[in-house]
C-alpha positions in Angstrom: -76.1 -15.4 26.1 -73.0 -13.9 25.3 -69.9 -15.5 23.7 -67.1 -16.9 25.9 -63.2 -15.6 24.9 -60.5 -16.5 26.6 -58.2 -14.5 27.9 -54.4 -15.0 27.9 -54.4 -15.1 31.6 -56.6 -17.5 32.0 -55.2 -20.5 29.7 -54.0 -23.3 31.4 -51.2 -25.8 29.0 -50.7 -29.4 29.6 -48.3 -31.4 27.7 -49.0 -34.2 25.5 -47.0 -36.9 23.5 -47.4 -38.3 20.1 -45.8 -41.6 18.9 -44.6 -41.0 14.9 -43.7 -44.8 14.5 -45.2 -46.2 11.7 -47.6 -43.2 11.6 -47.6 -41.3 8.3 -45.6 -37.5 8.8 -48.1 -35.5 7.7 -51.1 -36.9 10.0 -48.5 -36.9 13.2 -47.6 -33.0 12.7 -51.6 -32.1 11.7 -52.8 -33.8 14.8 -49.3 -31.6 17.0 -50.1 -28.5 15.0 -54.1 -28.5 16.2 -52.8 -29.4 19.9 -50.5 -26.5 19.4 -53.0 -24.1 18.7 -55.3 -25.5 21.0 -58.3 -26.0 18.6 -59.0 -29.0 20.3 -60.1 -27.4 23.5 -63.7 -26.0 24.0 -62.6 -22.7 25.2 -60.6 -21.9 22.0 -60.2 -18.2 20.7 -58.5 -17.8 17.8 -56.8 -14.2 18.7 -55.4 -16.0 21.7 -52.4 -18.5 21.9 -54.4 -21.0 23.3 -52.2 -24.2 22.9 -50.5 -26.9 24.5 -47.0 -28.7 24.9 -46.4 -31.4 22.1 -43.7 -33.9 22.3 -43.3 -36.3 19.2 -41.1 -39.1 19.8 -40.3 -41.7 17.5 -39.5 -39.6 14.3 -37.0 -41.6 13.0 -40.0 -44.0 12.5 -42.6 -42.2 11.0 -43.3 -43.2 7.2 -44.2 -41.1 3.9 -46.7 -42.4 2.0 -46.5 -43.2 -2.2 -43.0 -42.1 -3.5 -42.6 -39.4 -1.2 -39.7 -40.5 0.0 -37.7 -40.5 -3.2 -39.5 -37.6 -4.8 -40.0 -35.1 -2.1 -37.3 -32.5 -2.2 -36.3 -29.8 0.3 -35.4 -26.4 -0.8 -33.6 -23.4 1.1 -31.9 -20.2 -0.3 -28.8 -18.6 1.3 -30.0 -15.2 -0.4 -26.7 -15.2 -2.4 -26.4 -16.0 -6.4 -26.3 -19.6 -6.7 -27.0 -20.2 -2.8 -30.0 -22.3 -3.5 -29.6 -25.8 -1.8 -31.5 -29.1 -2.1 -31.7 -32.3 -0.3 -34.5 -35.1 -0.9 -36.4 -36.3 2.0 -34.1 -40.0 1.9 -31.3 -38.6 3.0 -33.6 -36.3 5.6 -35.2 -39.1 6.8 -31.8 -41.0 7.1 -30.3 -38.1 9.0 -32.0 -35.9 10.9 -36.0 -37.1 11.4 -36.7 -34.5 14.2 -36.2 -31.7 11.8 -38.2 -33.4 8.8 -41.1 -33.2 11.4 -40.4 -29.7 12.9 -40.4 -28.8 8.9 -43.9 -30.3 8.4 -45.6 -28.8 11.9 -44.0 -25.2 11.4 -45.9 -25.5 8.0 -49.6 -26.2 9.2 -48.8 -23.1 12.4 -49.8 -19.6 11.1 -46.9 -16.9 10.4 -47.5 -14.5 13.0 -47.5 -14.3 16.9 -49.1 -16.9 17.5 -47.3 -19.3 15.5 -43.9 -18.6 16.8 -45.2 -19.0 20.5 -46.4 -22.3 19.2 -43.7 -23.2 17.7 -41.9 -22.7 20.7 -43.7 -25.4 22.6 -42.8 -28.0 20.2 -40.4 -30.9 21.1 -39.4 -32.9 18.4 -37.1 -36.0 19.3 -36.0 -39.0 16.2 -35.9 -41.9 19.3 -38.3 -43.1 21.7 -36.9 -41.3 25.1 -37.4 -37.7 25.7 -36.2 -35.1 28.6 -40.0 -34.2 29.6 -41.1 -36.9 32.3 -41.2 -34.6 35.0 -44.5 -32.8 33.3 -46.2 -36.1 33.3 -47.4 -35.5 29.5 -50.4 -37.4 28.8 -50.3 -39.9 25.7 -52.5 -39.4 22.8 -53.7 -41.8 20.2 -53.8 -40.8 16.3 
């Protein structure tokens, strides 16, 4: 019996959406990142982008665990002298949830190919409406 890969041709996406309230970040962009790459699905083969269409709503509600909140910092480098920049995960959290979450998914995706395809099927949104009811994505449970 021979092995079954799947071929880029052949891969059929649906969409999917995952509620963040009161859901720890880290387990809500794990369970988006293994949608994305479509590990979850028998057929998977790893040198194919085999994934899915994520949509996390509710990111403005999701919850770090211990004293992440106050302790967690963000860093990011302009690649000048003295460009390097800092902001703690309160003040993330306060303003801009989606991209605390699109920082924690685009973490667990590989860097290659694969990963930015993934990434590109990612919709990250901080309230409870999104723009994707005409795909009729199908709810999943953490």
């Amino acid at each position: 019996m021979s092995t079954y890969m799947a071929k880029a041709g052949e891969v059929s996406r649906k969409w999917y959406i995952l509620d963040a309230a009161g859901k720890p970040l880290g387990r809500v962009a794990a369970k988006a990142a293994v949608l994305l790459r479509g590990k979850h699905k028998p057929e998977y083969t790893p040198h194919v982008d085999c994934g899915d269409h994520v949509i996390i709503i509710n990111c403005g509600k999701a919850v770090l665990t211990g004293n992440k909140l106050n302790q967690k910092v963000r860093y990011r480098h302009s690649g000048w002298m003295g460009g390097l920049k800092a902001i703690k995960y309160s003040t993330l959290m306060a303003t801009r949830p989606e991209k605390a979450m699109q920082l924690a998914v685009n973490g667990m995706l590989p860097n290659n190919t694969i990963g930015r395809a993934a990434r590109t099927r990612l919709r990250v949104y901080a309230g409870p409406e999104h723009l994707h009811d005409a795909q009729k994505p199908e709810k999943i449970e953490l």
